[in-house]
Structure formats: C-alpha cells, structure tokens
C-alpha positions in Angstrom: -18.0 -0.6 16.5 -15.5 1.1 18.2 -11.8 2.2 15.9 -8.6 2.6 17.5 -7.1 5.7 15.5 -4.3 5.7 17.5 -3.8 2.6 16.4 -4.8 2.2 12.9 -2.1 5.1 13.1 0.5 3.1 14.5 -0.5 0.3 11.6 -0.3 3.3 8.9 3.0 4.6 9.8 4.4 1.0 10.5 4.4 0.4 6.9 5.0 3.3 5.8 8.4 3.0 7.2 8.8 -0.1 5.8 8.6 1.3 2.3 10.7 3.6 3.4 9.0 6.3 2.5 8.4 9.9 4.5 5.0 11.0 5.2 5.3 13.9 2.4 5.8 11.7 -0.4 2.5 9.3 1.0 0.8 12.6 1.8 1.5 14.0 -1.9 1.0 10.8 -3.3 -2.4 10.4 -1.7 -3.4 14.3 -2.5 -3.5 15.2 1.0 -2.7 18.4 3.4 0.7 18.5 4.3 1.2 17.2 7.9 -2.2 15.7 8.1 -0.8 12.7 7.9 1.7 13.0 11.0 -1.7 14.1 12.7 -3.2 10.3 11.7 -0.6 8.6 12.9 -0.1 10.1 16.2 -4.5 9.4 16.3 -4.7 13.2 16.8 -7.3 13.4 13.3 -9.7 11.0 13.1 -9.7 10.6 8.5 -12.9 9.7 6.4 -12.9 6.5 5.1 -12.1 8.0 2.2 -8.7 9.2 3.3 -8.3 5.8 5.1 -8.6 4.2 1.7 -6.5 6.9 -0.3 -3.5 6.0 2.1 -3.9 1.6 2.1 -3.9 2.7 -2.1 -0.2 4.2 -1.5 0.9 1.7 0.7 -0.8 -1.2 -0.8 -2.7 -2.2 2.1 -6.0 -3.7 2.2 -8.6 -1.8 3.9 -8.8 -4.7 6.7 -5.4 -4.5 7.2 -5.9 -0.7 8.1 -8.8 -1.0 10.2 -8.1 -3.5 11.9 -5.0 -4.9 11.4 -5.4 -8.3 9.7 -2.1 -9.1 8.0 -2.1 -10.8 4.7 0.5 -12.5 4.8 3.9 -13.1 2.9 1.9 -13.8 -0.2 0.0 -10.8 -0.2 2.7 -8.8 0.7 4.8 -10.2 -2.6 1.7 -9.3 -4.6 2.2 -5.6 -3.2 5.7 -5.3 -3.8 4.9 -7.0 -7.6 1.9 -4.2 -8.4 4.4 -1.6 -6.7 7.5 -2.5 -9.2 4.7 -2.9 -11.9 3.2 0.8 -11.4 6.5 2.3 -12.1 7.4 0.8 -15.1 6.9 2.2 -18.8 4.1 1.2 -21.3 6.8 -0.7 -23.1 8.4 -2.6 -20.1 4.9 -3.5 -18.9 4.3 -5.0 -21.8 7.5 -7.1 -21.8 6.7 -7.8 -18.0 3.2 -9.3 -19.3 5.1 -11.6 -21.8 7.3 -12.3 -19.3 4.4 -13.3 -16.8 3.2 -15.7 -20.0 6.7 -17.3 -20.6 7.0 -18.1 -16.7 2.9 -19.8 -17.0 4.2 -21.7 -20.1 7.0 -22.6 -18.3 5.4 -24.3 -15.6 3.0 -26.4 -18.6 6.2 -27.8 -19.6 7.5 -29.0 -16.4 
C-alpha cells in the first residue's frame, strides 16, 4: 500500500494548528528531536509507525485518521477535547469530574 507522507503531514500539522499548539510543545510532548516534526509535515522524513502513533497520542487522533485521513466526526472529536481537559486535571478534580459524569447518568434515569 502506498502512504502519502506529504500528506499524512498536511493531516498532522492541520490539527495541530487547531489545538493551537507549536510543533515544539507536540515535539516535546511526544519525546521527539527538535524540528523533526517540521521535517514530517513538510513529508521530508518518512516516521516509524511508532512516531506516527506517539504524535495521534498528543493530538488525540486515531491512527486511521493519520494514515489515512478518516475523520471521526464531531462526536469523536468532543470525546478528544473531553480526555484532553480530563488529562490536565488534578487527582482530586478528576475525581469530582467522575462523580460529576455519575450525577449527569443519574440525571438522565430520572428524566
């Protein structure tokens, strides 16, 4: 099967942007060289798998969504921007976001 690194580049760098975050923090984030990933965006270096999946983890992509694009919709996309918020909360407001999560299902019993 043939890849497109120039374009799972383009798909990398897209959403990066729409974090809005700069290619240092993904590349510190994802424990890699600095300006490596400029090179993978511009399809000038051709990453392992590996680094492919290191990068989705920062962005919260799916690996299909790298490779080749698939989008996953508005729902996955809330469930990114949900484990996103999640991952930078404290042990103690995770756990009053998990009783929170169990109010709203309770909620929803009731109604």
């Amino acid at each position: 099967m043939y890849m497109n690194y120039a374009e799972i580049g383009r798909r990398i760098a897209q959403k990066r942007r729409k974090l809005l975050l700069t290619q240092a923090e993904v590349e510190a984030k994802a424990e890699l060289s600095p300006r490596y990933l400029s090179n993978i965006e511009r399809g000038r270096s051709i990453p392992s798998i590996d680094v492919l999946m290191q990068i989705a983890d920062v962005l919260h992509m799916t690996p299909d969504e790298v490779l080749l694009g698939a989008d996953k919709g508005s729902q996955g996309e809330l469930d990114g921007q949900l484990a996103a918020g999640l991952k930078r909360l404290n042990p103690q407001q995770r756990e009053q976001a998990l009783s929170f999560i169990s109010w709203l299902k309770e909620q929803e019993k009731v109604n």
